[in-house]
C-alpha positions, -999 to +999 in steps of 0.1 A: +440+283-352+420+250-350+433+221-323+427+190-337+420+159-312+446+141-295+443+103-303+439+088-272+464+053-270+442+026-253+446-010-248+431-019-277+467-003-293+487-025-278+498-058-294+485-087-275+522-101-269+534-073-248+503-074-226+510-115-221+548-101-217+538-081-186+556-092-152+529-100-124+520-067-104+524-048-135+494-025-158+489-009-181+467+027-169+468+060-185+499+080-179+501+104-149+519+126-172+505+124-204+465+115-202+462+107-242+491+077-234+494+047-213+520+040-189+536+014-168+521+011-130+529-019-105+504-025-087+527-031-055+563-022-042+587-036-066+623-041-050+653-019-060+676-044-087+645-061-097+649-078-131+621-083-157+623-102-192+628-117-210+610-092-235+595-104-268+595-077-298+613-053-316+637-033-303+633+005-312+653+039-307+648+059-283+635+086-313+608+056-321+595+053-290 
């Protein structure tokens, strides 16, 4: 069998509202689990309870997502 590439998700993916959306001391960096995806990092301690938003977009199922 042949293995195609994996597309590699990069900023350039991501809609320009959701990186303007983004709460201070929060990136975007690949994923420590999955190196073709991005994930969420803060880029310092962020207290337990915490509460982001609000969030602009569309809301999705989990399967979507």
């Amino acid at each position: 069998t042949t293995d195609s590439p994996v597309a590699v998700e990069t900023l350039d993916d991501v809609p320009e509202h959701v990186l303007r959306g983004l709460p201070e001391d929060v990136r975007l960096f690949p994923s420590a689990v999955d190196k073709s995806r991005l994930g969420v990092w803060a880029t310092k301690s962020i207290l337990k309870g915490k509460k982001f938003g609000p969030f602009v977009g569309d809301k999705k199922k989990r399967s979507q997502v």
